[in-house]
C-alpha positions in Angstrom: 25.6 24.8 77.9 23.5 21.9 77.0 20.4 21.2 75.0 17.5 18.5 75.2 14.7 17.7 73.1 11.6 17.5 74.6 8.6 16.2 72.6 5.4 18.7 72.3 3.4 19.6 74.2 5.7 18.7 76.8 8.3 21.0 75.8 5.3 24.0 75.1 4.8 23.2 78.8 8.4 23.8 80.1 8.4 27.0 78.1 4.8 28.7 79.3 2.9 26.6 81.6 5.2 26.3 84.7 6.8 22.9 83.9 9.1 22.1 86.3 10.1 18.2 86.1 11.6 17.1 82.7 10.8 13.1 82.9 13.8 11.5 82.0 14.6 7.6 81.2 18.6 8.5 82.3 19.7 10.7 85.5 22.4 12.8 84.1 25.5 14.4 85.8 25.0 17.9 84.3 24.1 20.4 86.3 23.6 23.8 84.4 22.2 25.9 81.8 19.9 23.7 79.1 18.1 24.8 75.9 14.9 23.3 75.5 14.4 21.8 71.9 11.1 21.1 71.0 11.6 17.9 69.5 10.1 16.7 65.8 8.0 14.5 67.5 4.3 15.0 69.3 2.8 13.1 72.0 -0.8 13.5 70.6 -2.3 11.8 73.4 -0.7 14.2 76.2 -2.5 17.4 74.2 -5.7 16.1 76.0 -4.0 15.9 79.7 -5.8 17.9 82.3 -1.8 19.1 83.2 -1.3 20.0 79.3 -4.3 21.8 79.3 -4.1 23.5 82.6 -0.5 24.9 81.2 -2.2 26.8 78.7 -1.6 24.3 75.4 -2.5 26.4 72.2 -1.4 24.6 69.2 -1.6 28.2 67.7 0.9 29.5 70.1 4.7 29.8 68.5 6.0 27.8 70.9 4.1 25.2 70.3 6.4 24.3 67.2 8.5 21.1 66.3 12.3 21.1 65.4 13.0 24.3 67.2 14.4 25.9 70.7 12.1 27.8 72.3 13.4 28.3 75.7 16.3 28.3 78.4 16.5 26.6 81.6 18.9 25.5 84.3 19.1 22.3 85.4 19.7 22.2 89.1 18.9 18.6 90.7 17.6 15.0 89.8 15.9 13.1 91.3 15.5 9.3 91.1 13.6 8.6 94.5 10.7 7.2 91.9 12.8 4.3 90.8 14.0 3.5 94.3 10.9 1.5 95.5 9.9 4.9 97.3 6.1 5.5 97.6 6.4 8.6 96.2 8.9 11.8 95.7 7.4 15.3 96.1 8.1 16.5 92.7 4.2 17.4 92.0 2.1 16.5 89.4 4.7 17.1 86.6 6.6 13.5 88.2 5.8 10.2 86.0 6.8 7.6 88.3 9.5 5.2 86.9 11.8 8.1 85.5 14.2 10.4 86.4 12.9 14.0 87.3 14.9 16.6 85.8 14.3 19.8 88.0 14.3 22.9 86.1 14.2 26.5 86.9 15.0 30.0 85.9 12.6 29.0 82.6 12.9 31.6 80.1 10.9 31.2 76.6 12.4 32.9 74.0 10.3 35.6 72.1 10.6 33.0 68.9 11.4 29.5 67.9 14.9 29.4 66.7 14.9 26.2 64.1 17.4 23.3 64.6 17.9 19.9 64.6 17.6 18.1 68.1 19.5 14.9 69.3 18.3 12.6 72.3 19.8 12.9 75.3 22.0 15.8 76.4 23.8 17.5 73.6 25.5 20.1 72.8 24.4 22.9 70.9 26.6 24.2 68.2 28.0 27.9 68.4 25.7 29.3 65.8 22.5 28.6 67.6 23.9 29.7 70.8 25.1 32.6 69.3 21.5 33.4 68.1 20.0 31.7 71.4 22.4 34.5 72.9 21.6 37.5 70.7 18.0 36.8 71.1 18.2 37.3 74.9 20.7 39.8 75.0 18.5 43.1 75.3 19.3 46.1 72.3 21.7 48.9 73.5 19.1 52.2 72.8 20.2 54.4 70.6 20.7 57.9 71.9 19.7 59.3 68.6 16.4 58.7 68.9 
């Protein structure tokens, strides 16, 4: 598995507000699983976007935190029609031409932020947070005892 960071509210956006395109300056090979990291850094002008506010944006919200995970994804495609002279690319409103788009699905927010540090670009995430990533979405075995 890999991780990105994704600035707020951006990555608040991934996580509840249907977010499909992560806009990208790099295409990437990887093809897979991702954690989404929201980043330690806040692009205050996107927290007035009409696509920010249309996905819900609550700066109260726990996901809306910095330096933290807050959801899963898969990465399944990229595409880079956008930088090929191409009037346009079909990947919605999410698209900012002049980057990569970084298709995600199967978004699943966690029920809390799990605090780490993020990197840019792809990287990997070290076994404890998976492990808590993993424990977090693993559901609890009932006990018959009660």
């Amino acid at each position: 598995m890999q991780a990105i960071s994704v600035q707020q509210p951006w990555a608040f956006a991934i996580a509840r507000g249907g977010k499909s395109i992560s806009n990208q300056a790099l295409p990437t090979a990887y093809r897979g699983p991702l954690l989404i990291h929201a980043s330690m850094r806040v692009d205050l002008k996107a927290c007035d976007s009409p696509l920010i506010r249309s996905a819900g944006w609550d700066p109260g919200d726990p996901l809306a935190t910095i330096g933290a995970v807050i959801a899963t994804a898969d990465l399944d495609e990229v595409c880079s029609s956008s930088l090929l002279d191409r009037p346009s690319c079909d990947c919605g409103p999410w698209a900012e031409p002049g980057f990569h788009h970084w298709r995600l699905t199967s978004v699943r927010a966690l029920p809390r932020p799990i605090v780490a540090l993020g990197r840019t670009s792809l990287w990997e995430p070290p076994a404890g947070l998976m492990n808590k990533v993993q424990a977090m979405l693993t559901p609890a075995t009932p006990n018959p005892l009660h």
